[in-house]
PAROBA-363477 format. One record per atom (N, C-alpha, C, O, CB): residue number from 1; residue in one letter; atom name; y, z negated, x negated. Coordinates in pm, whole numbers, plus 50000, padded with zeros to 5 digits. Glycine has a CB too. Example, Ala and Ser with C-alpha at 12.3 -4.5 7.8 and 13.67 -1.06 7.14 Angstrom:
<site 1,A,N,<49431,49220,48681>>
<site 1,A,CA,<49550,49220,48770>>
<site 1,A,C,<49670,49220,48680>>
<site 1,A,O,<49668,49154,48576>>
<site 1,A,CB,<49553,49095,48869>>
<site 2,S,N,<49775,49292,48715>>
<site 2,S,CA,<49894,49286,48633>>
<site 2,S,C,<50003,49213,48710>>
<site 2,S,O,<50114,49196,48659>>
<site 2,S,CB,<49940,49428,48592>>
***
This chain:
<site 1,X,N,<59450,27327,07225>>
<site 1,X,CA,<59368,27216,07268>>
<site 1,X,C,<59399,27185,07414>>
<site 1,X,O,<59511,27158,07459>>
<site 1,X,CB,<59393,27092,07179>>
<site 2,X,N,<59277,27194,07487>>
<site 2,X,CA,<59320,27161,07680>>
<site 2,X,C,<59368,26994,07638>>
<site 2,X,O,<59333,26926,07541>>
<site 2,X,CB,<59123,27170,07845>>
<site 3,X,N,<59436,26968,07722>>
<site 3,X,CA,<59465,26827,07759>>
<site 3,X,C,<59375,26781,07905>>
<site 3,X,O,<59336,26848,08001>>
<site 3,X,CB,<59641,26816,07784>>
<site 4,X,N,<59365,26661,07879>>
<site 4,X,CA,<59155,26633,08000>>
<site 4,X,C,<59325,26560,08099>>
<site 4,X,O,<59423,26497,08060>>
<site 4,X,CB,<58910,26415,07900>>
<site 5,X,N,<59290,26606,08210>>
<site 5,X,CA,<59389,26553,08319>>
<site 5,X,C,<59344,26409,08374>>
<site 5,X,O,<59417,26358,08458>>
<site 5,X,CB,<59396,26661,08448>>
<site 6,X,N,<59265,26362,08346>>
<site 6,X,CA,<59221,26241,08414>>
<site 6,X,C,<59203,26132,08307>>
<site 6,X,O,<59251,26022,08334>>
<site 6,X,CB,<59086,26266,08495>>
<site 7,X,N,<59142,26145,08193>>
<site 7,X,CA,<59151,26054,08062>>
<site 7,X,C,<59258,26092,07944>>
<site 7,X,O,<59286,26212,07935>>
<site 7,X,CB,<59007,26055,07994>>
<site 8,X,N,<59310,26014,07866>>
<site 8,X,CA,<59392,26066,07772>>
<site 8,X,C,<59296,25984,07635>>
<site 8,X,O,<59244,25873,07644>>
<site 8,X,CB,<59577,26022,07804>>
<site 9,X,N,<59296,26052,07545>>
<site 9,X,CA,<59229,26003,07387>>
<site 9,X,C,<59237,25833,07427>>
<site 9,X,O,<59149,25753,07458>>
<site 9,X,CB,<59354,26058,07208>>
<site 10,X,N,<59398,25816,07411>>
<site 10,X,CA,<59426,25645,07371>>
<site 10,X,C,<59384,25556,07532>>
<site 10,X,O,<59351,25438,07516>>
<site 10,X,CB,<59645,25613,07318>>
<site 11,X,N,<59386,25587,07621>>
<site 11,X,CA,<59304,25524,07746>>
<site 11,X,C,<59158,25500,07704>>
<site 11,X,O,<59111,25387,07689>>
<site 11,X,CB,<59304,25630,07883>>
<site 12,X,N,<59084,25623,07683>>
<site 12,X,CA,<58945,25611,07639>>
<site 12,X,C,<58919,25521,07509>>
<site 12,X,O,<58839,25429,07497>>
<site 12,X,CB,<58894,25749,07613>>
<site 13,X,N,<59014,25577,07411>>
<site 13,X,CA,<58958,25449,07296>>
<site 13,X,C,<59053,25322,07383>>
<site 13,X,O,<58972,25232,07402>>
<site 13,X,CB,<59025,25481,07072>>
<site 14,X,N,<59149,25293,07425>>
<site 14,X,CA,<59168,25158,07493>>
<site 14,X,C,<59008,25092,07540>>
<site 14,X,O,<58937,25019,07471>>
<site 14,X,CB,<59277,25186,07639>>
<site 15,X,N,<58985,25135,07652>>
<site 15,X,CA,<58844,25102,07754>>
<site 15,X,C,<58746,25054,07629>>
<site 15,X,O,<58694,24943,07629>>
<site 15,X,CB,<58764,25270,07860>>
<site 16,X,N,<58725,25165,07506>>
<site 16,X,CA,<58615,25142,07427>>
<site 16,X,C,<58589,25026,07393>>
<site 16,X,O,<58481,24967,07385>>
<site 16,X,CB,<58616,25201,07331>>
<site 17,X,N,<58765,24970,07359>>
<site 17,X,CA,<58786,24845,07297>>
<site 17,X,C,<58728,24721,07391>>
<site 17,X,O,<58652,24633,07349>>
<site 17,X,CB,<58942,24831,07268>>
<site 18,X,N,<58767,24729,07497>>
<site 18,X,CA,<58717,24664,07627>>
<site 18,X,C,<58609,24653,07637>>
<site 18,X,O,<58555,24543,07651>>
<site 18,X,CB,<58742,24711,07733>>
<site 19,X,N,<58542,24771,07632>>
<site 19,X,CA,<58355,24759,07685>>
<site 19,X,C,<58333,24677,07533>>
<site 19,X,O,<58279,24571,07562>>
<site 19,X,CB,<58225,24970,07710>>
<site 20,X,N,<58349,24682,07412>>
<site 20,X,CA,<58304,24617,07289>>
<site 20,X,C,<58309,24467,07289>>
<site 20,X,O,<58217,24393,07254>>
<site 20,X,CB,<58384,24666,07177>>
<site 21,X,N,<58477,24417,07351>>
<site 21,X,CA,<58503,24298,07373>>
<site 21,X,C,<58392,24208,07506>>
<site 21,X,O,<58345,24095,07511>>
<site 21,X,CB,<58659,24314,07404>>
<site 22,X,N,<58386,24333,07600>>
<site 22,X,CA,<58282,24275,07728>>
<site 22,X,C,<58133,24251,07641>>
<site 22,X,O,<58080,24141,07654>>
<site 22,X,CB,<58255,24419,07881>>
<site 23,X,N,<58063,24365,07545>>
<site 23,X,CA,<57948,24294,07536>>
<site 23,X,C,<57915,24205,07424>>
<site 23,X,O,<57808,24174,07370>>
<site 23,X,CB,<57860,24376,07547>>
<site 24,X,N,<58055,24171,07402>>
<site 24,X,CA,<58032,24042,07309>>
<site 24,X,C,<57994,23874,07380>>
<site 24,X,O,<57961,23759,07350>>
<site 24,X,CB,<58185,24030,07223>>
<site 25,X,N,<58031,23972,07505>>
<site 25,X,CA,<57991,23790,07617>>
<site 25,X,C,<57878,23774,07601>>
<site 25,X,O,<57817,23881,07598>>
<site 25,X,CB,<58003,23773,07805>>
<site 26,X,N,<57773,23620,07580>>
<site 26,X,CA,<57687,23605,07565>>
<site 26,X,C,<57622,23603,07737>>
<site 26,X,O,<57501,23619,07749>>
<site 26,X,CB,<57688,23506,07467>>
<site 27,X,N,<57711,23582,07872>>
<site 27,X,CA,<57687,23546,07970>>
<site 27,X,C,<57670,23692,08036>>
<site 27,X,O,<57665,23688,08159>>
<site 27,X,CB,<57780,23447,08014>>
<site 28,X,N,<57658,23824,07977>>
<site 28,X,CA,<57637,23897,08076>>
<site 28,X,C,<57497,23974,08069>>
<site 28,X,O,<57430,24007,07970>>
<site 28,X,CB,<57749,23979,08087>>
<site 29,X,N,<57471,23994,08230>>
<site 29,X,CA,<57329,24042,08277>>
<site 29,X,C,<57297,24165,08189>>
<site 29,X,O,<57383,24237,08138>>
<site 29,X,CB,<57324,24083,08444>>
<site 30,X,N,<57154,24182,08177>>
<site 30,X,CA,<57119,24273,08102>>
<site 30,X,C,<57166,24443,08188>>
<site 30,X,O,<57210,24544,08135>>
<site 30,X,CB,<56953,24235,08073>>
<site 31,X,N,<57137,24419,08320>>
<site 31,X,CA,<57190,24582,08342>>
<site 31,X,C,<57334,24591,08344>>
<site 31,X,O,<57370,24706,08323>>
<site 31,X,CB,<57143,24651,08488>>
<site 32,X,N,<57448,24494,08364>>
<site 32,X,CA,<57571,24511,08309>>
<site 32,X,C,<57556,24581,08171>>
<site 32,X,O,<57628,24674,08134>>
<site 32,X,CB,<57641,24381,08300>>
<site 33,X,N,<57500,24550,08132>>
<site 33,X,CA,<57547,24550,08002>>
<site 33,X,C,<57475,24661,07958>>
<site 33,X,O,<57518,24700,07849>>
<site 33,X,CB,<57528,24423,07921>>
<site 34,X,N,<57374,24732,08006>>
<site 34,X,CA,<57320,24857,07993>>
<site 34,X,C,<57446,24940,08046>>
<site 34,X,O,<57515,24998,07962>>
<site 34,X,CB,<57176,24875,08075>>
<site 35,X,N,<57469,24946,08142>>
<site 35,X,CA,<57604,25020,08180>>
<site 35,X,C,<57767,24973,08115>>
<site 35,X,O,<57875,25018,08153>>
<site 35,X,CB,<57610,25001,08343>>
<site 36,X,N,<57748,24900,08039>>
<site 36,X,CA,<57907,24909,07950>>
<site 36,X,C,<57837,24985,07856>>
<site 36,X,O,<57888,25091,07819>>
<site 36,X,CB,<58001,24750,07877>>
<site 37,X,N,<57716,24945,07806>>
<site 37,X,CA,<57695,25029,07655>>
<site 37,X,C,<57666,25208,07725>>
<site 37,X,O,<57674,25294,07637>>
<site 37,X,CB,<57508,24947,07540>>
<site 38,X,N,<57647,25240,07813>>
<site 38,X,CA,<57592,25369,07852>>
<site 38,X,C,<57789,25442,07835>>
<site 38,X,O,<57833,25536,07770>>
<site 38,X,CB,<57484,25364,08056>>
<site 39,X,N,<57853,25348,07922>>
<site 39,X,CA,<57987,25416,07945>>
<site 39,X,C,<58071,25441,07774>>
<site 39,X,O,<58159,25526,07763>>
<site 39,X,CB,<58088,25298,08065>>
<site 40,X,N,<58040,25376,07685>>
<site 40,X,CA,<58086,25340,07555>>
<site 40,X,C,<58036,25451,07493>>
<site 40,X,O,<58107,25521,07422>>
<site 40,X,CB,<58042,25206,07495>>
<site 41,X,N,<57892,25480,07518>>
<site 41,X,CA,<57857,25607,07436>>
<site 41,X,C,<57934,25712,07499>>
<site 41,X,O,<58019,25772,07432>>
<site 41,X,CB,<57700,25646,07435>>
<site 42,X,N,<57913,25739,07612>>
<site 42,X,CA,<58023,25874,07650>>
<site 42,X,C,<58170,25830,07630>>
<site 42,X,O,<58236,25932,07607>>
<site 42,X,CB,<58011,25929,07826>>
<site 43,X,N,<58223,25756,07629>>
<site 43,X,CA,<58355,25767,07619>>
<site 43,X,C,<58366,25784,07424>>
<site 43,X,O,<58477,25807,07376>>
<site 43,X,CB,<58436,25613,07707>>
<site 44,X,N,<58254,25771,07339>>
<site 44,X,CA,<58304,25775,07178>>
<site 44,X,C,<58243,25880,07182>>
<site 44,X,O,<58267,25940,07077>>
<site 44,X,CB,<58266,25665,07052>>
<site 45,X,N,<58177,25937,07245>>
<site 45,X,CA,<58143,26114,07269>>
<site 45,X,C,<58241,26148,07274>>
<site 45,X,O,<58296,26180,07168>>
<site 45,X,CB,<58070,26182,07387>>
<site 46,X,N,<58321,26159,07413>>
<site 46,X,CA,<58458,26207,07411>>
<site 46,X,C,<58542,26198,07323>>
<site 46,X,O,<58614,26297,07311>>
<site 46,X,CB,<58516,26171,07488>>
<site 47,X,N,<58567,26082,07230>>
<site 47,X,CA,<58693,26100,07181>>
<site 47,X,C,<58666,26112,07015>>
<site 47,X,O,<58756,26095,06932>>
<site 47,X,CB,<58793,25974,07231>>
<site 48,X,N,<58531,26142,06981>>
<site 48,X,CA,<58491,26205,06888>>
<site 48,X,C,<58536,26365,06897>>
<site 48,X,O,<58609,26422,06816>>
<site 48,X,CB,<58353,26177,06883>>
<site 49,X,N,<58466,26433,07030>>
<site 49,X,CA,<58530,26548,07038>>
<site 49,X,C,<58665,26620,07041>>
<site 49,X,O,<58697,26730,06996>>
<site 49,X,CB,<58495,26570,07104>>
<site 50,X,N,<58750,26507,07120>>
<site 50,X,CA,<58896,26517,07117>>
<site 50,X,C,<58989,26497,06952>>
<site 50,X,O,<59107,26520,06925>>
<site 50,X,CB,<58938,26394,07228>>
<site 51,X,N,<58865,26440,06859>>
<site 51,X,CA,<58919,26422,06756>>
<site 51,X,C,<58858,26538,06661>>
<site 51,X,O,<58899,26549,06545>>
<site 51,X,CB,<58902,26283,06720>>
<site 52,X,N,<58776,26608,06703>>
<site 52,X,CA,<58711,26751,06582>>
<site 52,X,C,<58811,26827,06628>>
<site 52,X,O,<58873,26891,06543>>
<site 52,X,CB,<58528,26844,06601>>
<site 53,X,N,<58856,26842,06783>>
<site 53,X,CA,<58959,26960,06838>>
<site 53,X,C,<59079,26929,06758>>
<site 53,X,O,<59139,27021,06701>>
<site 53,X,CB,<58997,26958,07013>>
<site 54,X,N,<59129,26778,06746>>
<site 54,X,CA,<59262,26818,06680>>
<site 54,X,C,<59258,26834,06501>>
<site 54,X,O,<59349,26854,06420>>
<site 54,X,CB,<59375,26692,06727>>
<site 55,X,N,<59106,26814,06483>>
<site 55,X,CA,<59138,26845,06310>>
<site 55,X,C,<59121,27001,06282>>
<site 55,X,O,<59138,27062,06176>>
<site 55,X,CB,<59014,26754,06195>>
<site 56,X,N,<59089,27039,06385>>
<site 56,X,CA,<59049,27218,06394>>
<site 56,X,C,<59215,27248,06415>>
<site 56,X,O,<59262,27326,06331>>
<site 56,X,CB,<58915,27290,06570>>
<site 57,X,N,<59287,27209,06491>>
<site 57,X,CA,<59471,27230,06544>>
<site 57,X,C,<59478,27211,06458>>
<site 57,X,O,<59419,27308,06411>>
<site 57,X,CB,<59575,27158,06641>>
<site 58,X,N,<59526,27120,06331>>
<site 58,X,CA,<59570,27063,06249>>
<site 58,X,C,<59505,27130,06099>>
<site 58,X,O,<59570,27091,06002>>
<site 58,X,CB,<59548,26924,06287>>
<site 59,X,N,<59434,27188,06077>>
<site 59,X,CA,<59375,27283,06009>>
<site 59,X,C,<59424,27429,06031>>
<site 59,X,O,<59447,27493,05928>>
<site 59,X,CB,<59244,27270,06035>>
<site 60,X,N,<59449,27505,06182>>
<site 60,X,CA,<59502,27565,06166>>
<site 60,X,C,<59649,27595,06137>>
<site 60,X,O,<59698,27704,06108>>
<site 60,X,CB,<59460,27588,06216>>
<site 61,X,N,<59712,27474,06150>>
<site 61,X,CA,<59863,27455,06148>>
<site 61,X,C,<59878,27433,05998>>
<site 61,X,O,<59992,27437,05950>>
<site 61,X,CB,<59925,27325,06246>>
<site 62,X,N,<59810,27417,05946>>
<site 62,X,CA,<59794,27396,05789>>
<site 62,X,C,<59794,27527,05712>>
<site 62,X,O,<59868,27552,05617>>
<site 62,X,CB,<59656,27320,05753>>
<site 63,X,N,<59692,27617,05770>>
<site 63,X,CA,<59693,27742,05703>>
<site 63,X,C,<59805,27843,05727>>
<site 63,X,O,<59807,27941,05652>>
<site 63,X,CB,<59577,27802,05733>>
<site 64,X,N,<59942,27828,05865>>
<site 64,X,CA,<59999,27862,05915>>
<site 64,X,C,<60123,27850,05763>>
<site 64,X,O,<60195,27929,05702>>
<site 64,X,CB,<59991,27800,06055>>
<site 65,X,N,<60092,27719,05756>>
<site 65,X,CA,<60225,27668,05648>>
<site 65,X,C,<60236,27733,05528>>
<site 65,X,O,<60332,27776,05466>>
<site 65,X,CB,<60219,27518,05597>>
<site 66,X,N,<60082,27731,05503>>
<site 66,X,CA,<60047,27736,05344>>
<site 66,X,C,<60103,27904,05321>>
<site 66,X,O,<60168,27943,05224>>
<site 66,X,CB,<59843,27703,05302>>
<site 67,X,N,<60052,27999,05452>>
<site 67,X,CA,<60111,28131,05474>>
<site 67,X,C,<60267,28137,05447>>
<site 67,X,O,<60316,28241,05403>>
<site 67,X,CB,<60081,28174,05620>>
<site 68,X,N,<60341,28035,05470>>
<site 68,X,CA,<60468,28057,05481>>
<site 68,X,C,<60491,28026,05372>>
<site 68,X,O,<60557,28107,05307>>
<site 68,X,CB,<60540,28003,05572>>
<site 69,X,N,<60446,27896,05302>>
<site 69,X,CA,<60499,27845,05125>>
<site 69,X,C,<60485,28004,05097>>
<site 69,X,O,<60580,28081,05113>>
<site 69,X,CB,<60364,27707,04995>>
<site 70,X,N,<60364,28043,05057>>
<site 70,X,CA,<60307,28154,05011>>
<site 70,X,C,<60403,28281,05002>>
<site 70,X,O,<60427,28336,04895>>
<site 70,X,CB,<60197,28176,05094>>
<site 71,X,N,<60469,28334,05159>>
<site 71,X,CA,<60584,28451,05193>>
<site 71,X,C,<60708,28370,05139>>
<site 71,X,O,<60810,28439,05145>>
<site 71,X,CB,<60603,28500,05380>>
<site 72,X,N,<60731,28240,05087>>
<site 72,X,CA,<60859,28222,05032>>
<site 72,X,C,<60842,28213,04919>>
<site 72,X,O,<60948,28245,04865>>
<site 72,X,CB,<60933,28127,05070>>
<site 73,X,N,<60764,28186,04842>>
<site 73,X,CA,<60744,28169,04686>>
<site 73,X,C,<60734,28362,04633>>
<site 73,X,O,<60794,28400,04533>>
<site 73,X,CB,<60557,28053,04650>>
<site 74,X,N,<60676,28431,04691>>
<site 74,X,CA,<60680,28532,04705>>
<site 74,X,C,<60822,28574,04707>>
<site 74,X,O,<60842,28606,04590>>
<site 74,X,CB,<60608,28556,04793>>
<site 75,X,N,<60941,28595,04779>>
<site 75,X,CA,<61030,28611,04803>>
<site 75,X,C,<61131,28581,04737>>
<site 75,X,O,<61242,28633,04745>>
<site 75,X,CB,<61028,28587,04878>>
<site 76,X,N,<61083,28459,04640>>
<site 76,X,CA,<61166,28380,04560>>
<site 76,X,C,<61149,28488,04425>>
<site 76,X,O,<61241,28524,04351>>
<site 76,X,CB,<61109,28204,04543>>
<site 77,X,N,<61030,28519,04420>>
<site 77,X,CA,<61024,28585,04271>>
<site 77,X,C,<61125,28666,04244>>
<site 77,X,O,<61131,28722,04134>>
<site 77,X,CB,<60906,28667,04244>>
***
């Protein structure tokens, strides 16, 4: 999995939390607020994707194991 050099997962969902809390203000302008909700969709883009990449890591690290139970239960016989 690349690591993104400029955002990290928990920064981006941080901000998300932020832009959610910002358009709960009843006082803000409509194009503010077109641009928190525009930045909110790409940033839960992103960390939707950052989250399929690590269940794909984490899937393969799974089948890695299950290989090994597998060569020791084997071994055990």
């Amino acid at each position: 999995m690349k690591k993104k050099n400029i955002n990290t997962f928990e920064t981006e969902l941080s901000r998300l939390q932020e832009i959610s809390n910002l358009l709960d203000n009843d006082e803000l302008d409509l194009e503010t607020a077109m641009k928190l909700y525009e930045e909110g969709v790409e940033l839960s883009s992103s960390c939707i994707q950052t989250l399929k990449e690590a269940e794909v890591r984490i899937t393969e690290i799974k089948k890695k194991l299950d290989k090994i139970k597998t060569e020791d239960e084997e071994f055990l016989e």
